[in-house]
Structures are given as structure tokens and as C-alpha cells.
C-alpha positions as CSV (number, residue, x, y, z in Angstrom):
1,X,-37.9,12.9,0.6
2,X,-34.8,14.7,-0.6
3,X,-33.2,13.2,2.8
4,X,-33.7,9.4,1.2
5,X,-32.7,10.7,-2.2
6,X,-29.0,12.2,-0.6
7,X,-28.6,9.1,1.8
8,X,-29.2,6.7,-0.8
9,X,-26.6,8.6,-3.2
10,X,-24.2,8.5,-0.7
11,X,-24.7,4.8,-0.2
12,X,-24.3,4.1,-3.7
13,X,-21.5,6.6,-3.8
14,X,-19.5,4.3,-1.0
15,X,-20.2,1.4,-2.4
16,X,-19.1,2.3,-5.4
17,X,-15.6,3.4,-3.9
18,X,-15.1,0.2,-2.0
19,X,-15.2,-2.3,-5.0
20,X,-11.8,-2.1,-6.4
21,X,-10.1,-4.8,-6.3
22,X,-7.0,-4.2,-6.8
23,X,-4.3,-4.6,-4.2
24,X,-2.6,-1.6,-3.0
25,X,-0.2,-3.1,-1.3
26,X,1.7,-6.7,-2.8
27,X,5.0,-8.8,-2.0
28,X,7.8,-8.2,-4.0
29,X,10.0,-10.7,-4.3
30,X,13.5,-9.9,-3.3
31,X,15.5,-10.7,-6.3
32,X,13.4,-8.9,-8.2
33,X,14.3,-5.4,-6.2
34,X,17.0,-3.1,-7.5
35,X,20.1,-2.6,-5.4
36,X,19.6,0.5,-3.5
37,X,16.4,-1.0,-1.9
38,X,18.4,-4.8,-1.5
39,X,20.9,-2.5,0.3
40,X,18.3,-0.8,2.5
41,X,16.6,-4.8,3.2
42,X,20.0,-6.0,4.4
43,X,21.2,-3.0,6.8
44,X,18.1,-3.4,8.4
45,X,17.3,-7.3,8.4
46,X,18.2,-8.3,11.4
47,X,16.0,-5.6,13.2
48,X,12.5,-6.3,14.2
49,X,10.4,-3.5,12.6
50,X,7.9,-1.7,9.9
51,X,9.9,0.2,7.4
52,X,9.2,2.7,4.8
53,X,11.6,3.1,1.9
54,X,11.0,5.8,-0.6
55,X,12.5,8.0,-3.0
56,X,10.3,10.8,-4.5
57,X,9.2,9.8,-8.2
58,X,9.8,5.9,-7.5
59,X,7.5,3.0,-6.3
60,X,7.6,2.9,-2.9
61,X,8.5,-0.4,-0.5
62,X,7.0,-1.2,3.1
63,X,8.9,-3.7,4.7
64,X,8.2,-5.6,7.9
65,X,10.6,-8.1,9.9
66,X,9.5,-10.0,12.4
């Protein structure tokens, strides 16, 4: 019994955690970015790639070119 009880919590528990639905990531439109991360875009826009800017204590930006 106390197996059901503690598998049934945890399903709650789960299901619980999965319905946020809020995005965690979003595009960013590129006017919109401030100038060190426009400068970061352009060095590296005409290189195919997944990249991570980010500066401790600020949002940061993933950025893919394809």
C-alpha cells in the first residue's frame, strides 16, 4: 500500500513540474539586442554554428546560424 501511496506522489509530483508554460528559451529580435551582443552576432554571422554568449549577472543569448 505505502508503494501506491509514494508512486502516485511522485506522479503527481512530475506532473506537476512539467506544466509550466512558460518558454525558457525565445527569439530576440536583433535590434532590440544591446551592442556588445550585436557585436558578438556579426563576428560570428557568417559561420555555421550553436553559440553561447554570456556575461555573469546578465540574460544570457543562444544563437544558431545555419
Amino acid at each position: 500500500m505505502k508503494k501506491i501511496v509514494c508512486v502516485f506522489i511522485m506522479l503527481i509530483v512530475v506532473l506537476a513540474g512539467c506544466s509550466q508554460s512558460t518558454a525558457l528559451i525565445r527569439e530576440v529580435d536583433s535590434h532590440k539586442l544591446n551592442q556588445k551582443v550585436k557585436s558578438f552576432v556579426d563576428r560570428n554571422k557568417s559561420k555555421n554554428g550553436i553559440y553561447l554568449y554570456s556575461v555573469a549577472g546578465e540574460k544570457e543569448y543562444f544563437i544558431v546560424n545555419a
